[in-house]
N, CA, C and O of each residue as an XYZ file, in Angstrom:
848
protein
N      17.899      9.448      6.902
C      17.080     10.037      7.963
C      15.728     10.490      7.416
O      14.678     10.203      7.990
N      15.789     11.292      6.157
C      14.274     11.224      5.310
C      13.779     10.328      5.401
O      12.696     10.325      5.986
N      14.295      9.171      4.892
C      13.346      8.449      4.180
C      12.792      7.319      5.646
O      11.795      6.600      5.565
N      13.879      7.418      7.152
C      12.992      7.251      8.180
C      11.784      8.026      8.568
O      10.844      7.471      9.137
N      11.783      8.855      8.376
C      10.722      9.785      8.934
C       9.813      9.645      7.865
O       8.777      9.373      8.471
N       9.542      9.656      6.708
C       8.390      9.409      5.984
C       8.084      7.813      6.312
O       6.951      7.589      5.884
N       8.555      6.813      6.805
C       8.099      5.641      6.930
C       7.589      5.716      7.980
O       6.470      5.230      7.809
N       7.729      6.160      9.462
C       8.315      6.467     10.484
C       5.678      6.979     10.904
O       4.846      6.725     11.775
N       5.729      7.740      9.524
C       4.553      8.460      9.531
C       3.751      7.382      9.230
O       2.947      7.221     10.148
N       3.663      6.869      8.670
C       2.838      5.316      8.562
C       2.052      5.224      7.093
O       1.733      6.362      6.748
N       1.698      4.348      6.253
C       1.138      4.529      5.024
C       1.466      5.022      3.843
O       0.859      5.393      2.838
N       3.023      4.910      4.338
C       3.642      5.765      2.793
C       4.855      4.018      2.636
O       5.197      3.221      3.510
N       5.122      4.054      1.332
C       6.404      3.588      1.187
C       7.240      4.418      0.516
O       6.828      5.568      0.363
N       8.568      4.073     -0.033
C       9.632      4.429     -0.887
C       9.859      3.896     -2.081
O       9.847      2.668     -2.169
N      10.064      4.548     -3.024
C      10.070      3.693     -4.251
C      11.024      4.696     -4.863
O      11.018      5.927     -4.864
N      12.034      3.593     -5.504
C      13.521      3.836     -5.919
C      12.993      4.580     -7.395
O      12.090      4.063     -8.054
N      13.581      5.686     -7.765
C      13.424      6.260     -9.446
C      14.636      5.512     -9.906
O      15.489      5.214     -9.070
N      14.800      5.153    -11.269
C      15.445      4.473    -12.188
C      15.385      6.288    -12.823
O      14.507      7.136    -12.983
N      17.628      6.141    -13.132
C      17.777      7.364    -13.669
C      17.750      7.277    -14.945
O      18.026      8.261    -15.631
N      17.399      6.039    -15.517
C      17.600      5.965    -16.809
C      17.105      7.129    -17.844
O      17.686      7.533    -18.851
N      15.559      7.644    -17.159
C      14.770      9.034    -17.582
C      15.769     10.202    -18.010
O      16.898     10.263    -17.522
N      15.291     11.149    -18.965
C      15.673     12.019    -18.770
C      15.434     13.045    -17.549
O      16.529     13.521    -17.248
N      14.678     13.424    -16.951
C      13.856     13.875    -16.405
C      13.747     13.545    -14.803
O      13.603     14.407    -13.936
N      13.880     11.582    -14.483
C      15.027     11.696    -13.212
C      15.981     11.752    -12.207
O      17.188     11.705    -12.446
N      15.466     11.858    -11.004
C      16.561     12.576    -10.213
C      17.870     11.722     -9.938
O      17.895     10.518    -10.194
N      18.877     12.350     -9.445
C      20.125     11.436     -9.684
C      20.050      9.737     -8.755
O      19.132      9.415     -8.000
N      20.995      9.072     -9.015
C      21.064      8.002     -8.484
C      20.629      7.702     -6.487
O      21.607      8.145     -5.885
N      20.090      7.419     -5.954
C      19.796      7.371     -4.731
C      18.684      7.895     -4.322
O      18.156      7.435     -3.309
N      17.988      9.166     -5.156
C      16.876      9.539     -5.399
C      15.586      8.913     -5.031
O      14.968      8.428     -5.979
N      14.903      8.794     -3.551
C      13.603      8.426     -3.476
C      12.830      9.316     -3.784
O      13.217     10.446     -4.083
N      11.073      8.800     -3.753
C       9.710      9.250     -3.798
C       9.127      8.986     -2.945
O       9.499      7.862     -2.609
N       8.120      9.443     -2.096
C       7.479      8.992     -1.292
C       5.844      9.132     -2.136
O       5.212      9.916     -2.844
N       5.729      7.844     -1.516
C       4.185      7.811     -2.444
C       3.120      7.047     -1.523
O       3.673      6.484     -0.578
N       1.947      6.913     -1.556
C       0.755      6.540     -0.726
C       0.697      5.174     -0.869
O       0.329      4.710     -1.948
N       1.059      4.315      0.225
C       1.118      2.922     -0.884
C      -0.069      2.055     -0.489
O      -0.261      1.309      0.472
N      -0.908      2.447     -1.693
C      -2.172      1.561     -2.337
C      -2.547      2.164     -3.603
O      -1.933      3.143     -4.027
N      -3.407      1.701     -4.164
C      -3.640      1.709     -5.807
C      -3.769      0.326     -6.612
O      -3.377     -0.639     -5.955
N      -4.151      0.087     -7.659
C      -5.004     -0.772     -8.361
C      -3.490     -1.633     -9.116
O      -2.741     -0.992     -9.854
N      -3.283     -2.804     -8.859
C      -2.195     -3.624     -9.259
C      -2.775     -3.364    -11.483
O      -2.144     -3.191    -12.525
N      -3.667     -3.445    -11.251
C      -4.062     -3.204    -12.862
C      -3.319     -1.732    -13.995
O      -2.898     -1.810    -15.149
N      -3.431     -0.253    -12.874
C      -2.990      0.735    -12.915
C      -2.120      0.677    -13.313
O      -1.784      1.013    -14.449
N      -1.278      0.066    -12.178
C       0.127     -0.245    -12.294
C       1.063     -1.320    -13.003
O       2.272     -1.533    -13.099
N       0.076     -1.789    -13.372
C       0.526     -2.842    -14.516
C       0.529     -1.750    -16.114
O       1.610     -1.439    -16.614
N      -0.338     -1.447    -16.520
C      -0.699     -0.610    -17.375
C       0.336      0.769    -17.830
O       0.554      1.070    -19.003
N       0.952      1.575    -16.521
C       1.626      2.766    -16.462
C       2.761      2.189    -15.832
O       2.557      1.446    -14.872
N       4.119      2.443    -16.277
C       5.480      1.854    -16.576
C       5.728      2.452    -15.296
O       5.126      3.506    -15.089
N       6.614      1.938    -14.230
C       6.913      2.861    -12.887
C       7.709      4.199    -12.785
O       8.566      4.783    -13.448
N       7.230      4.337    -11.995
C       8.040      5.716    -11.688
C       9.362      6.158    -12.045
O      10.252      5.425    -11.614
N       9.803      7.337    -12.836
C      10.958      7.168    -13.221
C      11.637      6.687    -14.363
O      12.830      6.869    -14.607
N      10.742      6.003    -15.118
C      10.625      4.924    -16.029
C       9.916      5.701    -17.496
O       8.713      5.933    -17.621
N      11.004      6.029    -18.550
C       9.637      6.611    -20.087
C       9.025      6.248    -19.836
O       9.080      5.138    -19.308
N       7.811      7.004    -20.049
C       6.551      6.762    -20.322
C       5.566      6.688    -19.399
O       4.406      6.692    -19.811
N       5.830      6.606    -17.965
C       5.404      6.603    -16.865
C       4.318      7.976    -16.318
O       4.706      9.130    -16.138
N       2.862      7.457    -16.121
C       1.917      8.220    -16.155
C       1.768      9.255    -14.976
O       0.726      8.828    -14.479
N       2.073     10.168    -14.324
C       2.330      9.782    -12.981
C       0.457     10.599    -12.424
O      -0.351     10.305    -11.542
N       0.494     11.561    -13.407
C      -1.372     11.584    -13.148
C      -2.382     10.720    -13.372
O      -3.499     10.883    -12.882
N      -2.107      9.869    -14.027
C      -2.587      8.541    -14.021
C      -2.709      7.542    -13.080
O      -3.724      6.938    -12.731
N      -1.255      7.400    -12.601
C      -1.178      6.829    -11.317
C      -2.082      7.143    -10.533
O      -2.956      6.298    -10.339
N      -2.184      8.680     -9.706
C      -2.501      9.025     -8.937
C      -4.474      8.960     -9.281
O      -5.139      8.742     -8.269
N      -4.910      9.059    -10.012
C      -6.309      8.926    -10.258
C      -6.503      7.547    -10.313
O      -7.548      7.097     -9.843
N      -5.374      6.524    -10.988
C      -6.050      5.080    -10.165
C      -5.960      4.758     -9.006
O      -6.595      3.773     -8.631
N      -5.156      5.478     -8.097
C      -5.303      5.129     -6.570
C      -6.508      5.729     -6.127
O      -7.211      5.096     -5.339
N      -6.882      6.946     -6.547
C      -7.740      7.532     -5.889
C      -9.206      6.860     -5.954
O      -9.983      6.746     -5.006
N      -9.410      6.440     -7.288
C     -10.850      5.106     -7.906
C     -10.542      4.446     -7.107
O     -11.558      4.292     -6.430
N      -9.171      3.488     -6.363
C      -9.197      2.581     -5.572
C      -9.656      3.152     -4.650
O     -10.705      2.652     -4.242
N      -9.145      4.424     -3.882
C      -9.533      4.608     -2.294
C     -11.222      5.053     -2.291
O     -11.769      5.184     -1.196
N     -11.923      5.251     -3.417
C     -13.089      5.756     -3.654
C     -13.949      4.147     -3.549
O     -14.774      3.798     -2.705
N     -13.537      3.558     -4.446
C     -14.280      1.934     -4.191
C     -14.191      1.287     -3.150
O     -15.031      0.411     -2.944
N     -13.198      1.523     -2.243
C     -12.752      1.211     -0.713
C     -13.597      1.701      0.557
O     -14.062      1.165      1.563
N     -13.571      2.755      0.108
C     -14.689      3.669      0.934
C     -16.031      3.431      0.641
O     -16.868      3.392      1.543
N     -16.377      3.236     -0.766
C     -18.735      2.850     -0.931
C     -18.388      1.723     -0.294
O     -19.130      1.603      0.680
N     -17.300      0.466     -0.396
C     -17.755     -0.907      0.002
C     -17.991     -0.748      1.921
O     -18.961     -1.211      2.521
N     -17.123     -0.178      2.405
C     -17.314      0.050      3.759
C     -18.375      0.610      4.199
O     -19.029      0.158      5.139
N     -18.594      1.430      3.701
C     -19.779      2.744      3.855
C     -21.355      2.205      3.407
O     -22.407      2.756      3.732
N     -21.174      0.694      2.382
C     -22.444     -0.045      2.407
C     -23.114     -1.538      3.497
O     -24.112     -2.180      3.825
N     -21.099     -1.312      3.712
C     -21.819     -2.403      5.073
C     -21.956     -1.649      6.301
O     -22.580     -2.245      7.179
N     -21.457     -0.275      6.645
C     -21.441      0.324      7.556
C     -23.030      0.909      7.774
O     -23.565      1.197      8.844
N     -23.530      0.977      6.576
C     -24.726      2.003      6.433
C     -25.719      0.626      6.685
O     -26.798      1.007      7.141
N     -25.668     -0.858      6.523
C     -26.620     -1.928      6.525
C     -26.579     -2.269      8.241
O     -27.556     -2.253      8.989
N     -25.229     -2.561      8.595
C     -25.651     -2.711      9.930
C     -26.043     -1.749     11.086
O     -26.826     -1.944     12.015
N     -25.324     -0.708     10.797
C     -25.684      0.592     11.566
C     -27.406      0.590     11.868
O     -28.010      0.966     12.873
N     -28.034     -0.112     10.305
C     -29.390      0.486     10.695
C     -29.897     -0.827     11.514
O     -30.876     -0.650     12.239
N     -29.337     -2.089     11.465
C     -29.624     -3.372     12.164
C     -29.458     -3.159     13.912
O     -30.058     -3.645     14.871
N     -28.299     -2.153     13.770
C     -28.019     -1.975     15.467
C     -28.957     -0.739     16.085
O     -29.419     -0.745     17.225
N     -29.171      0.479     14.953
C     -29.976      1.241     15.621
C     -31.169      0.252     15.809
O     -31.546      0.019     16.957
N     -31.774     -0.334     14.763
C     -32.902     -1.166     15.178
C     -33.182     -1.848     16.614
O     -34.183     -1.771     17.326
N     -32.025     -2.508     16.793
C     -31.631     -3.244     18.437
C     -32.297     -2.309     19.394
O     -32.647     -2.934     20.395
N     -32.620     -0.952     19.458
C     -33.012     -0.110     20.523
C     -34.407     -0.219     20.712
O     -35.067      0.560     21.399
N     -34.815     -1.118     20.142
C     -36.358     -1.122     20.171
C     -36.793     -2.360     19.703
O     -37.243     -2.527     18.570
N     -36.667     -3.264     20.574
C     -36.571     -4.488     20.660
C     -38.143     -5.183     20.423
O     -38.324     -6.357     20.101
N     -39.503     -3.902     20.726
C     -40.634     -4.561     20.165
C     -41.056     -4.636     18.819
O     -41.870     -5.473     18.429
N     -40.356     -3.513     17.870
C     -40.122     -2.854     16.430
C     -39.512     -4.779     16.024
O     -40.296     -5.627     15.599
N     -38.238     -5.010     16.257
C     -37.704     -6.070     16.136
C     -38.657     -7.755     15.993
O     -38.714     -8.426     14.963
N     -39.062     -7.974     16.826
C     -39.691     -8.862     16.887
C     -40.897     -8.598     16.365
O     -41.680     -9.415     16.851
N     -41.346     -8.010     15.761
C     -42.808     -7.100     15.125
C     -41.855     -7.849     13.235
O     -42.497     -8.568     12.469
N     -40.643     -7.502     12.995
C     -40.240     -7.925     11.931
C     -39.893     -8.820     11.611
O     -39.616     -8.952     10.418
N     -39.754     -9.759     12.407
C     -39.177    -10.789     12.720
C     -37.880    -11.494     13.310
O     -37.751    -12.711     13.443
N     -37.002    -10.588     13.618
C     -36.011    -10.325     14.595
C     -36.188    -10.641     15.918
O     -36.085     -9.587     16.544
N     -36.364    -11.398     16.532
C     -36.608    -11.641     17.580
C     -35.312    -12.272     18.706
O     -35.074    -12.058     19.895
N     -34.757    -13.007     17.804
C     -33.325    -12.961     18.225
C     -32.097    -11.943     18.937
O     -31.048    -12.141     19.551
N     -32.758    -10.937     18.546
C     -31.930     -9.456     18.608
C     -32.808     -9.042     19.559
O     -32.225     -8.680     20.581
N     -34.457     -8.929     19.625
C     -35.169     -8.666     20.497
C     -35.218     -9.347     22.213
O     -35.671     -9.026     23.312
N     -34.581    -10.259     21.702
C     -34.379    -10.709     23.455
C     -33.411    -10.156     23.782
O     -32.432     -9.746     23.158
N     -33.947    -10.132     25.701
C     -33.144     -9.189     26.382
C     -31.871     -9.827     26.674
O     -30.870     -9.127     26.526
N     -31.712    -11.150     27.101
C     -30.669    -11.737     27.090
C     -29.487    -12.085     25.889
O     -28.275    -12.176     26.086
N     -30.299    -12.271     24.428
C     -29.308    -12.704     23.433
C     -29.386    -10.903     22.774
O     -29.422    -10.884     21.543
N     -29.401    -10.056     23.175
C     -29.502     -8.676     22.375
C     -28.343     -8.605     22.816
O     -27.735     -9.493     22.218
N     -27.591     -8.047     23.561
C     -26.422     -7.443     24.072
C     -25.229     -8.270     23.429
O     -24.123     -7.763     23.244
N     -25.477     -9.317     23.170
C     -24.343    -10.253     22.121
C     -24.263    -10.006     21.210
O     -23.287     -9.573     20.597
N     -25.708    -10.311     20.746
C     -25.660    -10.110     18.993
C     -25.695     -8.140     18.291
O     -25.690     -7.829     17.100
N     -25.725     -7.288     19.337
C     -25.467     -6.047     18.898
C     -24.196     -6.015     19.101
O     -23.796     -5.033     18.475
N     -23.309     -6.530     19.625
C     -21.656     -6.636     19.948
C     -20.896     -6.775     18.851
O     -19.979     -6.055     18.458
N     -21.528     -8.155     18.193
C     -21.163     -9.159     17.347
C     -21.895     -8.104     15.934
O     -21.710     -8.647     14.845
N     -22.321     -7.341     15.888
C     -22.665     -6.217     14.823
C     -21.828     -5.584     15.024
O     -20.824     -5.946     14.411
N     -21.687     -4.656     15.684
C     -20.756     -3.410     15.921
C     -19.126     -3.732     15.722
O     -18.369     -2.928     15.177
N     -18.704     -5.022     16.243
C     -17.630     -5.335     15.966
C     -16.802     -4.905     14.307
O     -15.655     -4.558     14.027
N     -17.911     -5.116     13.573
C     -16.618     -5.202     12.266
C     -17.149     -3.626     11.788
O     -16.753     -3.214     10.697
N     -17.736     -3.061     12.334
C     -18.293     -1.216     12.281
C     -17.229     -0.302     12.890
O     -16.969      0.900     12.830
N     -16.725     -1.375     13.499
C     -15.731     -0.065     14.796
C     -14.442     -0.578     14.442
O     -13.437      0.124     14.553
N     -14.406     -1.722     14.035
C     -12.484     -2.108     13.788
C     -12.114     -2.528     12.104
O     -10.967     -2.779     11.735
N     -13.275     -2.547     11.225
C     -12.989     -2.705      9.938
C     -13.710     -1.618      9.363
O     -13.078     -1.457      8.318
N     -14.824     -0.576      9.361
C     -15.308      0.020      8.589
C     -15.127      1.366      9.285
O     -15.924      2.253      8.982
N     -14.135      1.634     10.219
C     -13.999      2.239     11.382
C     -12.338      2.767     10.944
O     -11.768      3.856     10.887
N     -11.951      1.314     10.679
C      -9.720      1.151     10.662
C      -9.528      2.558     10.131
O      -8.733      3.055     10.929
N      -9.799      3.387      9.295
C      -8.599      4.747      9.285
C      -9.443      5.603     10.139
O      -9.897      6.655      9.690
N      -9.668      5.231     11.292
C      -9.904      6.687     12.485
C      -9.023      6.239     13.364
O      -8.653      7.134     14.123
N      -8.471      5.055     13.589
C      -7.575      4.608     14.520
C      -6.280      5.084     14.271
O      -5.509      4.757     15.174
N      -5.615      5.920     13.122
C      -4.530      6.527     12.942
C      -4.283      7.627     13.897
O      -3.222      8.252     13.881
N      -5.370      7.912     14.846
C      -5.731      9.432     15.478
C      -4.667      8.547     16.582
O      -3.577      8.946     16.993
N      -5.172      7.575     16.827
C      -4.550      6.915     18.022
C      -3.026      6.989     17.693
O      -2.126      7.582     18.288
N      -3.006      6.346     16.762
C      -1.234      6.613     16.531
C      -0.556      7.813     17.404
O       0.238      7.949     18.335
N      -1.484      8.723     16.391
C      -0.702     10.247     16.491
C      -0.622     10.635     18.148
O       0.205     11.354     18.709
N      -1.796      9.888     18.740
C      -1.814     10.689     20.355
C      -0.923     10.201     21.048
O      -0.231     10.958     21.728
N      -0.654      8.506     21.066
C       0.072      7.743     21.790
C       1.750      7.977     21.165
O       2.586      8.279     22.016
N       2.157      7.856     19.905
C       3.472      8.133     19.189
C       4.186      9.391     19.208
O       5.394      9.550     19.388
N       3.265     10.296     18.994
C       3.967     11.831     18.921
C       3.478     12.894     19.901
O       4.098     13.954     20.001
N       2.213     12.607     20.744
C       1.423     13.387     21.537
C       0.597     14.316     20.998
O       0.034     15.001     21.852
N       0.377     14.530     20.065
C      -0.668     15.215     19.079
C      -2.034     14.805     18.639
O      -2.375     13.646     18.870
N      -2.792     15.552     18.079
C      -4.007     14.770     17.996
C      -5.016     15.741     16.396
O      -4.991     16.886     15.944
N      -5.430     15.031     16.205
C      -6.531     15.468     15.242
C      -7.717     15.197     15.239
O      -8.223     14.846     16.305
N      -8.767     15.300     13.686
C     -10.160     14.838     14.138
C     -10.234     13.007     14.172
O     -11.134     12.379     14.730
N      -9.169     12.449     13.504
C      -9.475     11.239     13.635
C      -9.014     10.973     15.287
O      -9.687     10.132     15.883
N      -8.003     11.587     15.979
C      -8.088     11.094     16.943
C      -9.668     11.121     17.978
O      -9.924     10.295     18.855
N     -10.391     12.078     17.645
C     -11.664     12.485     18.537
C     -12.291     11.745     17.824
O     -13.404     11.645     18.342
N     -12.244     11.145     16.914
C     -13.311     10.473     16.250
C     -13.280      8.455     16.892
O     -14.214      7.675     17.074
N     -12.079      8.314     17.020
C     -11.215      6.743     17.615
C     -11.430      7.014     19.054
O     -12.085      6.030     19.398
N     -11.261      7.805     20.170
C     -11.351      8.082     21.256
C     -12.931      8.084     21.548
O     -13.338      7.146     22.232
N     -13.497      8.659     21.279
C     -15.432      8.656     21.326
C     -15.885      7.762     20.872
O     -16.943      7.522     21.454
N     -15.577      6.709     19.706
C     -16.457      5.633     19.583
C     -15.752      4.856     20.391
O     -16.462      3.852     20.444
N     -14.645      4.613     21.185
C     -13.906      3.439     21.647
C     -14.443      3.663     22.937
O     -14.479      2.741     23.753
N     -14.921      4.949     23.240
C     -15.232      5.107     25.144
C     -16.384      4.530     24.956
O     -16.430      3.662     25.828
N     -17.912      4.465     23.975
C     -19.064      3.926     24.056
C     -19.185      2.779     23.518
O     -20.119      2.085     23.921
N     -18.062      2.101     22.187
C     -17.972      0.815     22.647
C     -17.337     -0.222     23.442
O     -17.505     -1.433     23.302
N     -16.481      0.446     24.416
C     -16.449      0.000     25.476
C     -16.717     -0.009     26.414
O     -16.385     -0.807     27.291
N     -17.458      0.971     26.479
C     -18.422      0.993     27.761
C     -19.568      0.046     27.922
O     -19.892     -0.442     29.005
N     -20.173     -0.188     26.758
C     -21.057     -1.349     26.255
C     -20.628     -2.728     25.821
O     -21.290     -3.708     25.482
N     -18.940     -2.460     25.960
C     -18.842     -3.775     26.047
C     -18.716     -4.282     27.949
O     -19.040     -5.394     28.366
N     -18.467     -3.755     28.350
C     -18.516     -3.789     29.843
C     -20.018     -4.324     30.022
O     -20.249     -5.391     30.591
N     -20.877     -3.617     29.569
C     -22.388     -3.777     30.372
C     -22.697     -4.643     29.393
O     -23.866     -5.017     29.306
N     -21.868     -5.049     28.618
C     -22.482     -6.631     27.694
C     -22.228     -7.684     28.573
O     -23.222     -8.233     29.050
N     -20.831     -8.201     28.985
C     -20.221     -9.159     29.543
C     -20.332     -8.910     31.060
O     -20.198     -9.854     31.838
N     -20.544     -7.814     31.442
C     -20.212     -7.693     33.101
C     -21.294     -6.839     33.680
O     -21.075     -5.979     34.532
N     -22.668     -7.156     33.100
C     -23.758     -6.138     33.847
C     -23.435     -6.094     35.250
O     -23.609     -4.980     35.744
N     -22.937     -7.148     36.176
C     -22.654     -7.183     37.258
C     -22.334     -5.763     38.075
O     -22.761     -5.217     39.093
N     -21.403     -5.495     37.114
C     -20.007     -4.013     37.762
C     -21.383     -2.679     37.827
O     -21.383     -1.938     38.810
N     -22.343     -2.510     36.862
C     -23.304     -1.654     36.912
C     -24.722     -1.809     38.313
O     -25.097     -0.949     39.110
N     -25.306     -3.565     38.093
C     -25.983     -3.404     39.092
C     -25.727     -3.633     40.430
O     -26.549     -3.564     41.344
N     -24.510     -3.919     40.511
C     -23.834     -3.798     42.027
C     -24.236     -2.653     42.692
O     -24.617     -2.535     43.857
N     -24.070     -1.558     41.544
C     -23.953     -0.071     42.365
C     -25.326      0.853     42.345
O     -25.567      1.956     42.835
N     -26.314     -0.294     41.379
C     -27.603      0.558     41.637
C     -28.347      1.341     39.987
O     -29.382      1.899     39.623
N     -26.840      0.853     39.342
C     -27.176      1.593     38.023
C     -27.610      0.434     36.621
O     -27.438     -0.784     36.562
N     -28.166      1.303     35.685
C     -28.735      0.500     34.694
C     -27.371     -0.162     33.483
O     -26.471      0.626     33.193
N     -27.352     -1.344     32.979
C     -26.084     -1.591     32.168
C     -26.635     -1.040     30.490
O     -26.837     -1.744     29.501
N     -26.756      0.320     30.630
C     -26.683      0.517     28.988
C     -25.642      0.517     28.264
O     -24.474      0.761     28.568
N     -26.385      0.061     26.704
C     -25.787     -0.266     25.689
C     -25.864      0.988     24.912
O     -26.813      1.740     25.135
N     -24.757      1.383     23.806
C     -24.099      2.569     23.096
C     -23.711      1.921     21.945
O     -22.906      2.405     21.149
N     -24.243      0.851     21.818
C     -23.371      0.444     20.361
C     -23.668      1.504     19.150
O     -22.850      2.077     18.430
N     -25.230      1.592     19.154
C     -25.528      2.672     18.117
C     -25.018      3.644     18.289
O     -25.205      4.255     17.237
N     -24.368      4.360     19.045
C     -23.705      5.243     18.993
C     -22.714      5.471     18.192
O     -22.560      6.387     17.384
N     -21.770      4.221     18.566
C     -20.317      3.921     17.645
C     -20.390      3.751     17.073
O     -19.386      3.953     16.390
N     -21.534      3.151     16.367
C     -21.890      2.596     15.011
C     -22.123      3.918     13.680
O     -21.597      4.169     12.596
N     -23.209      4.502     14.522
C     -23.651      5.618     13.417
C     -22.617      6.569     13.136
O     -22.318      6.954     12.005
N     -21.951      7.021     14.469
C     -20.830      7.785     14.283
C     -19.673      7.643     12.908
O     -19.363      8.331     11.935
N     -19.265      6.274     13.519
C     -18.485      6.009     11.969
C     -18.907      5.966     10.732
O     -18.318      6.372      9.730
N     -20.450      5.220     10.855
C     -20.971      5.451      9.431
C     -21.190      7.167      8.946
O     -20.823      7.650      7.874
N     -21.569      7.557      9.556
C     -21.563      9.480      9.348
C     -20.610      9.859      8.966
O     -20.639     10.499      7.914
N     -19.248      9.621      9.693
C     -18.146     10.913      9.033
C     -17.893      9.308      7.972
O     -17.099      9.588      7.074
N     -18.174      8.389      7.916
C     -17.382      7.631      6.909
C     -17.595      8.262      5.382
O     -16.892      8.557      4.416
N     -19.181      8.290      5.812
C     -20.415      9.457      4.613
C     -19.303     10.507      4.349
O     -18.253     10.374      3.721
N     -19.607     11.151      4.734
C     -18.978     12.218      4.969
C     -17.818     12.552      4.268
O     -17.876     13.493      3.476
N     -16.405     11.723      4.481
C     -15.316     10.969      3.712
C     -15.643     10.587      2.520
O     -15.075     11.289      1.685
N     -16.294      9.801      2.073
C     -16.625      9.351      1.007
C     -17.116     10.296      0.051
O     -16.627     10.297     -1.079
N     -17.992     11.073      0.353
C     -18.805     12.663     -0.328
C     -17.763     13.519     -1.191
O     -17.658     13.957     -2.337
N     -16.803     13.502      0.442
C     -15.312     14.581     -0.036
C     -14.218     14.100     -1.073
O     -13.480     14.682     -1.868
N     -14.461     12.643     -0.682
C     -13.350     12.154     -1.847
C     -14.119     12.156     -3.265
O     -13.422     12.517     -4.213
N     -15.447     11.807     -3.545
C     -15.569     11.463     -4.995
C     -16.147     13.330     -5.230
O     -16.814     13.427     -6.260
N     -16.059     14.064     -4.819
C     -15.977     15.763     -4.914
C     -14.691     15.873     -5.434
O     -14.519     16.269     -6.587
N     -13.598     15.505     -4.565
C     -11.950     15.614     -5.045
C     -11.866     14.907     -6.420
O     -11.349     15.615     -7.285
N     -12.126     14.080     -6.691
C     -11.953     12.894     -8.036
C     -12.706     13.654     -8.480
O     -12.064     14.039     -9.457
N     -14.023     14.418     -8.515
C     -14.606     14.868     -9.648
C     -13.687     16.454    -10.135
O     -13.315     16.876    -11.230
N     -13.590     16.952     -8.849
C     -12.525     18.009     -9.438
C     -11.089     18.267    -10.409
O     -10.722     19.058    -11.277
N     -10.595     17.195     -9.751
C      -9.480     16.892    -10.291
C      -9.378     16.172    -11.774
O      -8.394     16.216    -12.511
N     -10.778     15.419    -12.069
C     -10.934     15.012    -13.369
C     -11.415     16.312    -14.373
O     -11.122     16.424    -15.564
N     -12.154     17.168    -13.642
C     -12.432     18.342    -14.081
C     -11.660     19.474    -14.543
O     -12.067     20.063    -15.545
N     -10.285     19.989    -13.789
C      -9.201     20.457    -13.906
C      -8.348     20.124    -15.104
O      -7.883     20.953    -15.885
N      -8.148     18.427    -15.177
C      -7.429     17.532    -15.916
C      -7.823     17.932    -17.350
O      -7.038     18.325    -18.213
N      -9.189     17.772    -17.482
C      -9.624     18.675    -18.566
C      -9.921     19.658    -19.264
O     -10.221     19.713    -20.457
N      -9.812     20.650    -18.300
C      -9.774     21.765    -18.948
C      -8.392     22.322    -18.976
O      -8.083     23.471    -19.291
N      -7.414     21.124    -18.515
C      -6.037     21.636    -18.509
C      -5.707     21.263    -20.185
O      -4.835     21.862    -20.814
N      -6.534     20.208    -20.757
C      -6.479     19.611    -22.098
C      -6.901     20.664    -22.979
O      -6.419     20.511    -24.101
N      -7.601     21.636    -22.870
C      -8.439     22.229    -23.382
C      -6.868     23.226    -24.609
O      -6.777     23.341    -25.831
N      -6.048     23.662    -23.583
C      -4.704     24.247    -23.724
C      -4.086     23.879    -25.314
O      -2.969     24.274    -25.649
């Protein structure tokens, strides 16, 4: 029944200890651990449970992984973000040579076709909020964070494909992509700041725990 409910939470696996250790726990004995980290790490530091097995080690090569995971997102997030804020000013655009993006007809595509991998790949861990609202009825900041960019990029995806539904009724079909866009790139910032703060602390600690 544990070891449902830690799976149950999403992003963890189980990994069996070998009692061979002095040290572990008896036979049947799981861990729950974060499962990602550097196949290199883990090649290097003997598994869990196992002499010799690093387990602060471990945990600081996952964390370099989730730290390199985060600049690579956070550099394509931060390149197109500024391509889509650009889109809002469509004479700026064609002044640079963008003109493609500057038309009124091919703009609303090709800011779509930007925002797309901003909101569902450089975006993917705010959508856990969703989990939590729809699975358990609860909510956090990732849920407000997945809920607000999903209402303005879909709202703009509406007035991309279906200006129709807007000027039927008299109203203008604006676009919000920059919205969703910057948003994620911000707290992604943001995320990223806090984690290599944590890695610097914790390397910091590590050492003056050596100091002993």
């Amino acid at each position: 029944e544990l070891a449902d409910a830690v799976r149950s939470v999403g992003g963890y696996t189980l990994l069996a200890e070998s009692a061979s250790s002095s040290d572990a726990p008896a036979d049947g004995a799981m861990s729950a651990h974060p499962a990602h980290g550097s196949d290199s790490s883990r090649a290097a530091n003997p598994p869990m449970g196992k002499p010799g097995h690093d387990h602060a080690a471990m945990l600081r090569g996952e964390k370099a992984s989730e730290l390199q995971a985060l600049r690579q997102k956070l550099v394509v997030g931060v390149i197109l973000s500024t391509i889509i804020i650009l889109g809002a000013f469509p004479q700026l655009l064609a002044a640079v040579g963008l003109g493609v993006i500057a038309d009124e007809l091919s703009r609303p595509f090709v800011l779509f076709l930007l925002t797309v991998p901003v909101q569902f790949w450089v975006g993917a861990q705010f959508f856990r909020g969703l989990t939590l609202l729809i699975r358990y009825r609860t909510a956090d900041m990732d849920t407000l964070i997945a809920v607000g960019t999903l209402a303005a990029f879909g709202y703009s995806v509406a007035a991309t494909f279906a200006p129709q539904l807007f000027t039927a009724g008299g109203l203008t079909p604006d676009l919000y992509y920059d919205t969703a866009a910057v948003i994620i790139t911000l707290i992604l910032l943001g995320r990223f700041l806090e984690a290599r703060a944590k890695a610097g602390t914790s390397e910091a600690i590590r050492k003056l725990m050596g100091l002993q």
